[in-house]
N, CA, C and O atoms as a Maestro MAE file, in Angstrom:
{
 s_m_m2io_version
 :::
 2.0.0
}

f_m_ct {
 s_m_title
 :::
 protein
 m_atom[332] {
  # First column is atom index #
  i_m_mmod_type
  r_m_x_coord
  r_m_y_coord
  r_m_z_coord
  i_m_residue_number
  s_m_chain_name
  s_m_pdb_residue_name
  s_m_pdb_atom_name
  i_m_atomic_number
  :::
  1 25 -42.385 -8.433 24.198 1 A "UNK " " N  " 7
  2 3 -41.644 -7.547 23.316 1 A "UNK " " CA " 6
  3 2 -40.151 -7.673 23.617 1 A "UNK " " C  " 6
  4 15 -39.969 -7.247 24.757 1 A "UNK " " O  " 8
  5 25 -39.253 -7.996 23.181 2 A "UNK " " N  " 7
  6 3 -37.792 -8.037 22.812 2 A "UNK " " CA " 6
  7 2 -37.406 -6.832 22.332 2 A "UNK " " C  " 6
  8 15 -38.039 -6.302 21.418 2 A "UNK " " O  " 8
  9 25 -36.354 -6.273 22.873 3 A "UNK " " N  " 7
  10 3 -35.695 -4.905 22.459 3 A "UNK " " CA " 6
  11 2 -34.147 -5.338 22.058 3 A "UNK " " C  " 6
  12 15 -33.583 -6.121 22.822 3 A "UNK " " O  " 8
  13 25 -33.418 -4.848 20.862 4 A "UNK " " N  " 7
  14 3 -32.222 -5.106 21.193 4 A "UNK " " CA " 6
  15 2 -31.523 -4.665 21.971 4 A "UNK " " C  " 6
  16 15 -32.109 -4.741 23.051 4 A "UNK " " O  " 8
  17 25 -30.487 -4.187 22.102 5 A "UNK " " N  " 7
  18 3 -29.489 -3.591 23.197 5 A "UNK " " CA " 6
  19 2 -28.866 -2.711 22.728 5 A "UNK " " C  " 6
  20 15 -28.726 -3.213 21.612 5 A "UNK " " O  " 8
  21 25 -28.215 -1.507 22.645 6 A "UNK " " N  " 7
  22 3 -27.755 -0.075 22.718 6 A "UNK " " CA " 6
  23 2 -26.951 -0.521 21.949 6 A "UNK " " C  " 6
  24 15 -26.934 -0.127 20.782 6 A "UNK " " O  " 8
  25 25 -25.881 -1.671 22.517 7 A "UNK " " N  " 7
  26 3 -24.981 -1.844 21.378 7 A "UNK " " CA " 6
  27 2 -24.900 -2.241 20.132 7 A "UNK " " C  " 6
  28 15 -24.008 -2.147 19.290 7 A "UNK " " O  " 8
  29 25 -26.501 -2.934 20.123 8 A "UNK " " N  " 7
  30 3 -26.306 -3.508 18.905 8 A "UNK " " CA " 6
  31 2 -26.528 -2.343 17.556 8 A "UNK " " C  " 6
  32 15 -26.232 -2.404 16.363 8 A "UNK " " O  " 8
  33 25 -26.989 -1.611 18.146 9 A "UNK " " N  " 7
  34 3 -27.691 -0.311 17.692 9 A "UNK " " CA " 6
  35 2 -26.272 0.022 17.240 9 A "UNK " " C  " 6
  36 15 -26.147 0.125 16.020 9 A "UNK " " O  " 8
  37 25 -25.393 0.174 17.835 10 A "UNK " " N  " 7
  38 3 -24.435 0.948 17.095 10 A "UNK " " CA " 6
  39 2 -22.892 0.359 15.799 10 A "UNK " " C  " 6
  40 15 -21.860 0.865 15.358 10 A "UNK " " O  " 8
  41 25 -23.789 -1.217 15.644 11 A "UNK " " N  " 7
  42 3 -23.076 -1.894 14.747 11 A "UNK " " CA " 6
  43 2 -23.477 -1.233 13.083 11 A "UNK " " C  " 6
  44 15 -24.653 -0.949 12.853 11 A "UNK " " O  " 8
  45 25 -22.579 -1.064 12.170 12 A "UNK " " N  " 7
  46 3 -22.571 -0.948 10.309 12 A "UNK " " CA " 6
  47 2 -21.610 -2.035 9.618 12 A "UNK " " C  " 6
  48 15 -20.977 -3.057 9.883 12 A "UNK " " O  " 8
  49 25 -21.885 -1.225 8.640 13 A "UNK " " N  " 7
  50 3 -21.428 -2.290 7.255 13 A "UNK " " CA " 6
  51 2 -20.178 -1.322 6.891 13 A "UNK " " C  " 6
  52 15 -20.314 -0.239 6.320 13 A "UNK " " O  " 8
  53 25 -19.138 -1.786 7.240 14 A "UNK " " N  " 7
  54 3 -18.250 -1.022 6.329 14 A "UNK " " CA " 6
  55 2 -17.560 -1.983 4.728 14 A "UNK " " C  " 6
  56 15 -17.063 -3.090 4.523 14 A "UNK " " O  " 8
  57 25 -17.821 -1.091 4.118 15 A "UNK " " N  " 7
  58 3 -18.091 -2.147 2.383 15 A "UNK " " CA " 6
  59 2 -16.725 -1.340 1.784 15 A "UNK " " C  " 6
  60 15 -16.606 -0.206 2.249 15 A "UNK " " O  " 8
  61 25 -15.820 -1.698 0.955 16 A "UNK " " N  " 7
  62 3 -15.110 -1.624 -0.192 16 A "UNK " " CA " 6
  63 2 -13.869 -1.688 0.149 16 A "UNK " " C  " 6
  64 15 -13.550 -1.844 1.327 16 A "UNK " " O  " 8
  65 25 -12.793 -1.554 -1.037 17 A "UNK " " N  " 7
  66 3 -11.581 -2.051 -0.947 17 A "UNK " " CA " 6
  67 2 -10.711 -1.852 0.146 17 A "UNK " " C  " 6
  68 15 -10.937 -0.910 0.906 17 A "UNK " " O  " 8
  69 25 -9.903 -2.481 0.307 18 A "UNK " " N  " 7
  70 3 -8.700 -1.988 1.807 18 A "UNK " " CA " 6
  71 2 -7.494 -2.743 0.894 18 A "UNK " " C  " 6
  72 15 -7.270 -3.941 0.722 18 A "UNK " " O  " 8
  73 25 -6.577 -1.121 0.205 19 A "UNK " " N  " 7
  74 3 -5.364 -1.238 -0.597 19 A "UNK " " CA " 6
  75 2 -4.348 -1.153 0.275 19 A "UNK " " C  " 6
  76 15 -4.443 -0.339 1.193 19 A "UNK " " O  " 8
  77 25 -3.370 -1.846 0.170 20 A "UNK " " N  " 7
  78 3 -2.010 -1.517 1.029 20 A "UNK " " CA " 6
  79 2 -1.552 -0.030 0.346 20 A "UNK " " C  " 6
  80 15 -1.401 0.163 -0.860 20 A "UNK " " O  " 8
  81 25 -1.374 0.949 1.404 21 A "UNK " " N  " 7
  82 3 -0.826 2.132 0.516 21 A "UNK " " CA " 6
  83 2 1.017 2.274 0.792 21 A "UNK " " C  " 6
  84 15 1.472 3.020 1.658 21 A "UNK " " O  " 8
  85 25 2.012 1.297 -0.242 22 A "UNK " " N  " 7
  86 3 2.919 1.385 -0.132 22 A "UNK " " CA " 6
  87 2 3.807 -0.060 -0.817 22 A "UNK " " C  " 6
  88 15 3.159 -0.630 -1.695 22 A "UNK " " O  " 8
  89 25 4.817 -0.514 -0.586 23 A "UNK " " N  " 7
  90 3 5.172 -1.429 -1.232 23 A "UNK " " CA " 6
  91 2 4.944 -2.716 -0.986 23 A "UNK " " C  " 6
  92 15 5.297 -3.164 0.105 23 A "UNK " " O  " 8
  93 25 4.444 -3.387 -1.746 24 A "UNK " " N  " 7
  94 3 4.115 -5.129 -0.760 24 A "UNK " " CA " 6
  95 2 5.530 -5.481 -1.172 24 A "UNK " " C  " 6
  96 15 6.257 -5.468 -2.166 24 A "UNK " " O  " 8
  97 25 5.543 -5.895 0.482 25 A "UNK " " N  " 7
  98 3 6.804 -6.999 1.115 25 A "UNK " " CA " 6
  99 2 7.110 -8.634 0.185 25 A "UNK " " C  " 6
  100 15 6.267 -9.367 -0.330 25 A "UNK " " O  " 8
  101 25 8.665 -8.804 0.242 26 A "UNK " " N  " 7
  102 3 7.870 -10.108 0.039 26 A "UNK " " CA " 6
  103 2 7.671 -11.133 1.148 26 A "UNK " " C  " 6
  104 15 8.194 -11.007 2.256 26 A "UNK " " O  " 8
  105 25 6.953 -12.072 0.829 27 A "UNK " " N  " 7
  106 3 6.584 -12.885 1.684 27 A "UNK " " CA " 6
  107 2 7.841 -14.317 2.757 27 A "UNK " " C  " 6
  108 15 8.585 -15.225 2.386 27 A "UNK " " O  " 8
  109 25 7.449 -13.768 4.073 28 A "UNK " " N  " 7
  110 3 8.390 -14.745 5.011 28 A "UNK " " CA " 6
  111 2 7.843 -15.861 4.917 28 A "UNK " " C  " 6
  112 15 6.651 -16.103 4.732 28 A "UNK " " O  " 8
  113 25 9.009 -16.817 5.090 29 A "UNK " " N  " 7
  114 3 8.758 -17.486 5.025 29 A "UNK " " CA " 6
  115 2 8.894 -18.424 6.561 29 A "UNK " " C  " 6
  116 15 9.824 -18.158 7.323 29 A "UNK " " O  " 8
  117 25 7.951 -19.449 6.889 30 A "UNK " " N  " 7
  118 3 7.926 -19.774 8.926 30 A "UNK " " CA " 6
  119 2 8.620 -21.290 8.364 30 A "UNK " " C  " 6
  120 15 8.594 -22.247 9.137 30 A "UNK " " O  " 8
  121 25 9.173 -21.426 7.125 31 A "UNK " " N  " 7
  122 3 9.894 -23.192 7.344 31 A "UNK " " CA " 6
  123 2 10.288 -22.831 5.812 31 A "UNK " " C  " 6
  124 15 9.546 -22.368 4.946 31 A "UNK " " O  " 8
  125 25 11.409 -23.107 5.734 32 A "UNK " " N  " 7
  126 3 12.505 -23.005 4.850 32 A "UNK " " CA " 6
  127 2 12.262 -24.685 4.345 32 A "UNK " " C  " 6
  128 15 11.977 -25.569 5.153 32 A "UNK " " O  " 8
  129 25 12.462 -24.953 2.643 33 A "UNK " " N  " 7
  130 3 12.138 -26.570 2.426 33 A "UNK " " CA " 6
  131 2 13.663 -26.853 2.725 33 A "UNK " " C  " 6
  132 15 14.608 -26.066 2.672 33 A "UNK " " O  " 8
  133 25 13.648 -27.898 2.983 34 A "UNK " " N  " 7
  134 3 15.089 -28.870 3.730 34 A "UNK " " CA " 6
  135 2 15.394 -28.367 5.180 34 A "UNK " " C  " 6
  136 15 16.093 -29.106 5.873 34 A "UNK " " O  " 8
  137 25 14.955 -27.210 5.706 35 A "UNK " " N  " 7
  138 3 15.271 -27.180 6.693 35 A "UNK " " CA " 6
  139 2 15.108 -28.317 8.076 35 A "UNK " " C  " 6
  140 15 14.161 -28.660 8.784 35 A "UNK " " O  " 8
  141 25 16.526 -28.655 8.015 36 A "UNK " " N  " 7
  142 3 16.406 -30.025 9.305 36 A "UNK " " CA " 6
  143 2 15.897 -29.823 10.317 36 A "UNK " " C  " 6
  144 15 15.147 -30.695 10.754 36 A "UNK " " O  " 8
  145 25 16.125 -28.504 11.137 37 A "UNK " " N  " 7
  146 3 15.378 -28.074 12.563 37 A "UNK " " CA " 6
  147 2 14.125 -27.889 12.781 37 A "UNK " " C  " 6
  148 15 13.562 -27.630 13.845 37 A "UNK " " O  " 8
  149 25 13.590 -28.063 11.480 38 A "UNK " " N  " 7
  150 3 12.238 -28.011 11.655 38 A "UNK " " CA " 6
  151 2 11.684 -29.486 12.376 38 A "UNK " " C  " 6
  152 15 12.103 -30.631 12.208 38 A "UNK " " O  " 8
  153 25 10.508 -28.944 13.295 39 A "UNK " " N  " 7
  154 3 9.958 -30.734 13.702 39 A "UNK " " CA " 6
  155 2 9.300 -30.930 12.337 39 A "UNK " " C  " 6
  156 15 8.704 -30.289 11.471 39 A "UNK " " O  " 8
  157 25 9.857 -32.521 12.693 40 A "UNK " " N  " 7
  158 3 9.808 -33.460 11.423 40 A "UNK " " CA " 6
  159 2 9.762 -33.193 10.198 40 A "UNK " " C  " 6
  160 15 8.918 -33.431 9.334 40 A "UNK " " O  " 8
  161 25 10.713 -32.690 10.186 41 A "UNK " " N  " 7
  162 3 11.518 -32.169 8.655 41 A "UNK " " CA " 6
  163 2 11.206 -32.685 7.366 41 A "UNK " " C  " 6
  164 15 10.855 -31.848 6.535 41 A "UNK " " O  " 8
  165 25 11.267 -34.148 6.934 42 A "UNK " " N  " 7
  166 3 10.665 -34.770 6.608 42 A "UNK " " CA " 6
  167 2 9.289 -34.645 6.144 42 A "UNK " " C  " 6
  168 15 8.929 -35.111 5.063 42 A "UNK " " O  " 8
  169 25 8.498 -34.014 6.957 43 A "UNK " " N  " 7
  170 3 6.864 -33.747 6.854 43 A "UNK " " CA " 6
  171 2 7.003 -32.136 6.291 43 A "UNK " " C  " 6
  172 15 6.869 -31.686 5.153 43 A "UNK " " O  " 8
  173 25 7.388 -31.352 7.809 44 A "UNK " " N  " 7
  174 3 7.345 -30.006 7.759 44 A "UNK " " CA " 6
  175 2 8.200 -28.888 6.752 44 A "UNK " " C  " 6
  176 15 8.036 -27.668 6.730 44 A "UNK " " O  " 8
  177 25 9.029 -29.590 6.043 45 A "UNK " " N  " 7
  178 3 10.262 -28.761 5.342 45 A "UNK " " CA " 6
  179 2 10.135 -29.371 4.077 45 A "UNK " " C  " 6
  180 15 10.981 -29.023 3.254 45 A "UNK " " O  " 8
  181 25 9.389 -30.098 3.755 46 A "UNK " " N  " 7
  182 3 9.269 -30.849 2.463 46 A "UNK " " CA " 6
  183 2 9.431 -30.099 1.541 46 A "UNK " " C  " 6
  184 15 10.062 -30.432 0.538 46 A "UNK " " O  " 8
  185 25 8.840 -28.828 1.716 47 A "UNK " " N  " 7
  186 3 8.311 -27.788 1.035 47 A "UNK " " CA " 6
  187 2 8.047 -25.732 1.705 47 A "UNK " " C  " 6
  188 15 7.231 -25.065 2.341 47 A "UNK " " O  " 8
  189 25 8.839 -25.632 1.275 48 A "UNK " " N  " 7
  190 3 9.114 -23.972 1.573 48 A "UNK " " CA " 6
  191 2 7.251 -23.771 2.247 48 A "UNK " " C  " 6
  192 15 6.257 -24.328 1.781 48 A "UNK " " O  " 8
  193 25 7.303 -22.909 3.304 49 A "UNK " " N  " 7
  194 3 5.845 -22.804 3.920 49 A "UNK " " CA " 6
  195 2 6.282 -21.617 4.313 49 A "UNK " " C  " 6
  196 15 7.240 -21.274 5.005 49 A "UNK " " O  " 8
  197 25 5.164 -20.853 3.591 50 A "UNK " " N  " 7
  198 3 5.100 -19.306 3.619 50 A "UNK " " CA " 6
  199 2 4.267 -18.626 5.278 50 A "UNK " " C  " 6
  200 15 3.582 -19.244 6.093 50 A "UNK " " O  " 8
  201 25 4.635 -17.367 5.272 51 A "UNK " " N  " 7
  202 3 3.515 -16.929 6.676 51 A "UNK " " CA " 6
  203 2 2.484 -15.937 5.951 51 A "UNK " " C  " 6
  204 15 2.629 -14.888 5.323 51 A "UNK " " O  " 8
  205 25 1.423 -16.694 6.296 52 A "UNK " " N  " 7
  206 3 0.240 -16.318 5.483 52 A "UNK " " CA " 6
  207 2 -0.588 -15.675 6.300 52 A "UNK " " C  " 6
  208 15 -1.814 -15.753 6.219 52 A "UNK " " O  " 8
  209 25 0.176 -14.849 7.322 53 A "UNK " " N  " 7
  210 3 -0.754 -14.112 8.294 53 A "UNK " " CA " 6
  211 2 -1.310 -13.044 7.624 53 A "UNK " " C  " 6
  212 15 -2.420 -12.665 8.000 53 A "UNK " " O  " 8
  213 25 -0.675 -12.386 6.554 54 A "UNK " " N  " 7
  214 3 -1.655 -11.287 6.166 54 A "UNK " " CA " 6
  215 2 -1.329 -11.551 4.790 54 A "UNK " " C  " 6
  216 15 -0.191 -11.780 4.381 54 A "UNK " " O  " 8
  217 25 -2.578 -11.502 3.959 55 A "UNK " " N  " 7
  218 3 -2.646 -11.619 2.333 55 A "UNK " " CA " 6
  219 2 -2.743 -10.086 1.987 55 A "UNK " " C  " 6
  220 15 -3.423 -9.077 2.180 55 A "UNK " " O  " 8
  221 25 -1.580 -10.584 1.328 56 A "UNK " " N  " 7
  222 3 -1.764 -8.922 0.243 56 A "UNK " " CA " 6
  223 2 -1.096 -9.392 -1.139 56 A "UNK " " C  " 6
  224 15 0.081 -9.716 -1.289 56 A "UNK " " O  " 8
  225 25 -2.419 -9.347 -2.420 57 A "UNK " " N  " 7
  226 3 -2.266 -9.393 -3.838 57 A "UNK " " CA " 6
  227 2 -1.069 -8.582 -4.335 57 A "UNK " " C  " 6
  228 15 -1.122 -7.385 -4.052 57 A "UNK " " O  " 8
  229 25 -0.138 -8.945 -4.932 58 A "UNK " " N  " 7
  230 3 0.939 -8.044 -5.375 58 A "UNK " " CA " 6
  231 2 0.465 -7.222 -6.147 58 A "UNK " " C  " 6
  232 15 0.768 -6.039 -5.995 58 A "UNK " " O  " 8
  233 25 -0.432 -7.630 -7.214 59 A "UNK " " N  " 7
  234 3 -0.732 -6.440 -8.574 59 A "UNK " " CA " 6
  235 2 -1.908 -5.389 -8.000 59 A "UNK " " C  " 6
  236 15 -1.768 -4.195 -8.267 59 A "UNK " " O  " 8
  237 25 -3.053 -5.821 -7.222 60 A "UNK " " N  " 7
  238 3 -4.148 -4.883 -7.287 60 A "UNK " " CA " 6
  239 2 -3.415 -4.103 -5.467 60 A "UNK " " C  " 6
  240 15 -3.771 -2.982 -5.103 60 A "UNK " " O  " 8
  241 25 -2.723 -4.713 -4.870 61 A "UNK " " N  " 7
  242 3 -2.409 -4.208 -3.336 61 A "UNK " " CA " 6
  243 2 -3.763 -4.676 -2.285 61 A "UNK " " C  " 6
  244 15 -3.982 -4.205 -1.169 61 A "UNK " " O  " 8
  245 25 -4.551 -5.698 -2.978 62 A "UNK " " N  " 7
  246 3 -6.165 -5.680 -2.369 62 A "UNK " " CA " 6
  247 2 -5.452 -6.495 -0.735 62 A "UNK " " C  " 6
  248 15 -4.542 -7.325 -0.719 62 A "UNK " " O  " 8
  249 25 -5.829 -6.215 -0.111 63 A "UNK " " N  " 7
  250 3 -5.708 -7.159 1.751 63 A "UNK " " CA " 6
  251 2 -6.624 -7.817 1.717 63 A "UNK " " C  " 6
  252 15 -7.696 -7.417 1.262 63 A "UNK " " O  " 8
  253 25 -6.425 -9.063 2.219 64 A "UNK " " N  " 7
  254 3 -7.603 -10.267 2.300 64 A "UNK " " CA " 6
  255 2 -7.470 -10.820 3.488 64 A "UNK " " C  " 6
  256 15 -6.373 -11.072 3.987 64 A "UNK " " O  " 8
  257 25 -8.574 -11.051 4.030 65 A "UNK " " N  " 7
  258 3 -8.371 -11.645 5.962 65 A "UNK " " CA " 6
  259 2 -8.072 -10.782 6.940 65 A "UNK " " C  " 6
  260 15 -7.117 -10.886 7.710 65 A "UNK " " O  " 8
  261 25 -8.989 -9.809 6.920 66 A "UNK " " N  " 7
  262 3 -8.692 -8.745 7.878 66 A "UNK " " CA " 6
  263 2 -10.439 -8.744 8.273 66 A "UNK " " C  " 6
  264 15 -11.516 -9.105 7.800 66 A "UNK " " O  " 8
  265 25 -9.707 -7.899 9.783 67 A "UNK " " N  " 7
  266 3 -10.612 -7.477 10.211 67 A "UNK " " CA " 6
  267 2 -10.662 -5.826 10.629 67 A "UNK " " C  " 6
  268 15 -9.586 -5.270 10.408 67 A "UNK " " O  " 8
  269 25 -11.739 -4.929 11.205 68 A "UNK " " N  " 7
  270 3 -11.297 -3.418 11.059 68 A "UNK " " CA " 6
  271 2 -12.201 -3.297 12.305 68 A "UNK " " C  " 6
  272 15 -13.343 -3.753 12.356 68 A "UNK " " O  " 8
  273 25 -11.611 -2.671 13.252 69 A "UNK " " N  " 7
  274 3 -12.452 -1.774 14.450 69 A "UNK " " CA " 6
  275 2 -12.394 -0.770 14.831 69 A "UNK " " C  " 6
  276 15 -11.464 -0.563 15.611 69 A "UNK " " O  " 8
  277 25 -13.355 0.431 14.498 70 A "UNK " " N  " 7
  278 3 -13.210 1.438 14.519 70 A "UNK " " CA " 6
  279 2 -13.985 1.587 16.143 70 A "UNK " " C  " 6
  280 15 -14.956 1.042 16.667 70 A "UNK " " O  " 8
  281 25 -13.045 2.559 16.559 71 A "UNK " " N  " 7
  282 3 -13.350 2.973 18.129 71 A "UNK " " CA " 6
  283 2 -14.232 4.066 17.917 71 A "UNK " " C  " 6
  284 15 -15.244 4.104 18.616 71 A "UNK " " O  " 8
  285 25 -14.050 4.885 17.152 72 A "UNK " " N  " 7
  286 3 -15.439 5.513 17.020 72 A "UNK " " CA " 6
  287 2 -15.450 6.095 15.804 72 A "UNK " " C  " 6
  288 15 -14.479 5.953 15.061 72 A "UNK " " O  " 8
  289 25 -16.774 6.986 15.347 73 A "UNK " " N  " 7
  290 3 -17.645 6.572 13.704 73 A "UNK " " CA " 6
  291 2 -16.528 8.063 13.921 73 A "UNK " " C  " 6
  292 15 -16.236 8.829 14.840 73 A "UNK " " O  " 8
  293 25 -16.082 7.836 12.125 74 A "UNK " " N  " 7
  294 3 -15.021 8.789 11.387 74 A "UNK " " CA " 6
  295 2 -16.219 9.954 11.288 74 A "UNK " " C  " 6
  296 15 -17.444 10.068 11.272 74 A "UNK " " O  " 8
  297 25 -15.210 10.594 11.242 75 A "UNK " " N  " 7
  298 3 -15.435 12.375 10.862 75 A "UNK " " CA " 6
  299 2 -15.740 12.517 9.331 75 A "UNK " " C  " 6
  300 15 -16.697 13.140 8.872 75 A "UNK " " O  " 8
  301 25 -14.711 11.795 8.549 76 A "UNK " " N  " 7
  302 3 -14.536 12.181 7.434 76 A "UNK " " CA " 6
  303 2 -14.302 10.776 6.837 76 A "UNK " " C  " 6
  304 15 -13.839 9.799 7.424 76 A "UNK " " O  " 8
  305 25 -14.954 10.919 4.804 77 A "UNK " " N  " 7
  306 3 -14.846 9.093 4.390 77 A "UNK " " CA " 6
  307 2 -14.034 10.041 2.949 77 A "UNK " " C  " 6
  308 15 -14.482 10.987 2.302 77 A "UNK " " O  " 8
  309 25 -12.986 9.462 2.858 78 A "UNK " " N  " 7
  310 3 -12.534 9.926 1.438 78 A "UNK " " CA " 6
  311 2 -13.552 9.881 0.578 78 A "UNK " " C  " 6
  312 15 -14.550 9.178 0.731 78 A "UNK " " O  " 8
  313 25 -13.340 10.632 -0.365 79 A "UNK " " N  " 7
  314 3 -14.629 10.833 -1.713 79 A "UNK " " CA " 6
  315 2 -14.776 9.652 -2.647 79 A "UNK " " C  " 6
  316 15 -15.705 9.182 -3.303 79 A "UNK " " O  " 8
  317 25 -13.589 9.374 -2.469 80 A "UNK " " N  " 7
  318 3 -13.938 8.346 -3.644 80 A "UNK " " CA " 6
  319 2 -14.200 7.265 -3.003 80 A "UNK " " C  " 6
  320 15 -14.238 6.307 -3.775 80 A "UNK " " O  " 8
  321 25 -14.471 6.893 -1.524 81 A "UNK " " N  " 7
  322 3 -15.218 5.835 -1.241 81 A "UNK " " CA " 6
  323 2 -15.904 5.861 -0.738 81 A "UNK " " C  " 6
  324 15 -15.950 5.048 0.185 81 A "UNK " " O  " 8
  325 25 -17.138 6.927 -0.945 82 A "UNK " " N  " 7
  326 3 -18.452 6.831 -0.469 82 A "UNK " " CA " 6
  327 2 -18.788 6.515 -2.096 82 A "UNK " " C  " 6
  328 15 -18.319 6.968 -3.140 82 A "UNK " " O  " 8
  329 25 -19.919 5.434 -1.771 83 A "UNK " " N  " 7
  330 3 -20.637 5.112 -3.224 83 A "UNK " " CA " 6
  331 2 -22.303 5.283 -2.844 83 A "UNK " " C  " 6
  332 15 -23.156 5.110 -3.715 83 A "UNK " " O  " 8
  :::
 }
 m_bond[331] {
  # First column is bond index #
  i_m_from
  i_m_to
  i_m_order
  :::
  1 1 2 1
  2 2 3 1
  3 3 4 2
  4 3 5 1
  5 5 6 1
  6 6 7 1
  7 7 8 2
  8 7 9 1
  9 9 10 1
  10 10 11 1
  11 11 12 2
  12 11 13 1
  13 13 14 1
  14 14 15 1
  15 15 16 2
  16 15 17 1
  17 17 18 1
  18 18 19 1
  19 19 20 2
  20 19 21 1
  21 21 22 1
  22 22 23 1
  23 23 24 2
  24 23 25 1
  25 25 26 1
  26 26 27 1
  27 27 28 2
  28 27 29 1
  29 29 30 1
  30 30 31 1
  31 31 32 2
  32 31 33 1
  33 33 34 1
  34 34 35 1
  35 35 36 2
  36 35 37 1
  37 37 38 1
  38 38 39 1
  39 39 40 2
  40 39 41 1
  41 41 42 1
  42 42 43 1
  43 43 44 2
  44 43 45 1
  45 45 46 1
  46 46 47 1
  47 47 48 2
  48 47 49 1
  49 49 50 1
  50 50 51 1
  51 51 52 2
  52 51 53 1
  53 53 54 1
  54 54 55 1
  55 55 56 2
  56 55 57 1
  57 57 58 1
  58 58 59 1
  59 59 60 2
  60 59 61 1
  61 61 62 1
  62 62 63 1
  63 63 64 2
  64 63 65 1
  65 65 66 1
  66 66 67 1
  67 67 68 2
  68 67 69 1
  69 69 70 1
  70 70 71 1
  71 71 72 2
  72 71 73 1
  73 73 74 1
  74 74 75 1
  75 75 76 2
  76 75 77 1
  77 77 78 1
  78 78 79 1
  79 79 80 2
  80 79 81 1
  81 81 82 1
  82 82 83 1
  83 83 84 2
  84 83 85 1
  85 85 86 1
  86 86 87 1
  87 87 88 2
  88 87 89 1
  89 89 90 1
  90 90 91 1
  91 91 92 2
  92 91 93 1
  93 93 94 1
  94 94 95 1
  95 95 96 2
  96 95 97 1
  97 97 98 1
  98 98 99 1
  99 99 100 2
  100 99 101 1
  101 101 102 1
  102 102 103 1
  103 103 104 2
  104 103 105 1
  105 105 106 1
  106 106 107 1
  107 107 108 2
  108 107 109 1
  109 109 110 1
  110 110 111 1
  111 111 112 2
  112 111 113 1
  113 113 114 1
  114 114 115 1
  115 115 116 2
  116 115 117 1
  117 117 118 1
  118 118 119 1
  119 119 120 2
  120 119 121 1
  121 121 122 1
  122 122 123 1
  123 123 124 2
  124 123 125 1
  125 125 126 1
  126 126 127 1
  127 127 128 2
  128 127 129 1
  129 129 130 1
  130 130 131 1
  131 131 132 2
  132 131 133 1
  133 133 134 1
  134 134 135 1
  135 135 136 2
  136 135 137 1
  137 137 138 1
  138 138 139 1
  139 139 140 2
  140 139 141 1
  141 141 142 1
  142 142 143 1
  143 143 144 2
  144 143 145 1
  145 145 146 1
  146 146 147 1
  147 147 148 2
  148 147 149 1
  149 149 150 1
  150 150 151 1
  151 151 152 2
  152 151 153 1
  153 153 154 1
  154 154 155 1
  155 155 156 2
  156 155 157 1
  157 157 158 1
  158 158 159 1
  159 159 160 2
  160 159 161 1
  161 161 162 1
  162 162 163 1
  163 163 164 2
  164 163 165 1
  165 165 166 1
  166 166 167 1
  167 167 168 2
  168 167 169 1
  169 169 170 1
  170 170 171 1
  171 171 172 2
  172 171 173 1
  173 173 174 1
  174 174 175 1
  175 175 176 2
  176 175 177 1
  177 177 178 1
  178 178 179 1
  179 179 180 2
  180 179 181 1
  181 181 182 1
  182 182 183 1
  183 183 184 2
  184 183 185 1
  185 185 186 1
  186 186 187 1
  187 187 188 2
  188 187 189 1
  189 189 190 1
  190 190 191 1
  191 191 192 2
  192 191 193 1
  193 193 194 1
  194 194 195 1
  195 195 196 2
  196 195 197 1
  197 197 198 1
  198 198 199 1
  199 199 200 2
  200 199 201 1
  201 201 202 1
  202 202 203 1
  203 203 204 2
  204 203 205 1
  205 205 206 1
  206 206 207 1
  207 207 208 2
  208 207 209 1
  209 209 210 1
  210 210 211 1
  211 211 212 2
  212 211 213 1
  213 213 214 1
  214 214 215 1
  215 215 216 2
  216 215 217 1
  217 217 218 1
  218 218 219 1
  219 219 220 2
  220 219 221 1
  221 221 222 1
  222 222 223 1
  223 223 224 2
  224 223 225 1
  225 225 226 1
  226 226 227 1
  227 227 228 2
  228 227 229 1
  229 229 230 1
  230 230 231 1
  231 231 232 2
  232 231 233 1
  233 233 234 1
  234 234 235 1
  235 235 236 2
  236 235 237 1
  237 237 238 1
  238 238 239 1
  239 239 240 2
  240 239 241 1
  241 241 242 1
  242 242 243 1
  243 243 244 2
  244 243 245 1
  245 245 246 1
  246 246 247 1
  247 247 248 2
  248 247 249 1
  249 249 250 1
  250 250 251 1
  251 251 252 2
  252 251 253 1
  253 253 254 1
  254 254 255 1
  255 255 256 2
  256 255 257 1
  257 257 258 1
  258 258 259 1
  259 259 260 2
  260 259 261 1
  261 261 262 1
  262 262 263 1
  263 263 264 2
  264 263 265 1
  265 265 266 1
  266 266 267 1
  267 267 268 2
  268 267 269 1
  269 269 270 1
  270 270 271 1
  271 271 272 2
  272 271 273 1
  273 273 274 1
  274 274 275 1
  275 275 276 2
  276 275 277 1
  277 277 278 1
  278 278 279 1
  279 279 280 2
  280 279 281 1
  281 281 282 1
  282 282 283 1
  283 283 284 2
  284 283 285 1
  285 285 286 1
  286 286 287 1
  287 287 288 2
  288 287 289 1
  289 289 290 1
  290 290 291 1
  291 291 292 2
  292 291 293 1
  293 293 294 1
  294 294 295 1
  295 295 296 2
  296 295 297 1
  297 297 298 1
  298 298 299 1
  299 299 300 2
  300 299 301 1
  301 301 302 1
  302 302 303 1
  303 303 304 2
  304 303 305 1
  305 305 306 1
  306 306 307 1
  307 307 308 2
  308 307 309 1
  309 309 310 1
  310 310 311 1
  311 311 312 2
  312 311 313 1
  313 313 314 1
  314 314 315 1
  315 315 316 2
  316 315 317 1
  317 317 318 1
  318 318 319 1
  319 319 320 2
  320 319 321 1
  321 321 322 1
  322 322 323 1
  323 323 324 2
  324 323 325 1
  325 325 326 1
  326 326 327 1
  327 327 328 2
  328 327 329 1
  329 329 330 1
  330 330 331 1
  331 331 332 2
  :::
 }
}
């Protein structure tokens, strides 16, 4: 017989949107195109290269590429996102 483990017991599904609540930024940029100081400029600056560490849709505010860890289970779920 195999048992899981306590912790696994205390893994869920957290499901639905995650809106930025406020203004999306615009986006930095980590290499400017022509920039010479870049290594190999030539290659790396060819072309403006954005920092794509965090996606956020301008029109809907939706976040994409995240992750969420809750230290412990909420008290309270806004209404309109319990489904």
């Amino acid at each position: 017989m195999v048992a899981g483990s306590s912790a696994q017991a205390q893994w869920g599904t957290l499901k639905g949107p995650m809106i930025l609540d406020g203004d999306v930024l615009a986006v930095k940029l980590l290499v400017k195109k022509g920039d010479a100081a870049a290594k190999d400029a030539a290659v790396c600056a060819a072309q403006d290269a954005p920092d794509e560490s965090i996606a956020i849709d301008k029109d809907s505010k939706g976040i994409g590429n995240m992750a969420i860890w809750l230290s412990k289970k909420p008290t309270k779920i806004h209404p309109e996102m319990i489904g």
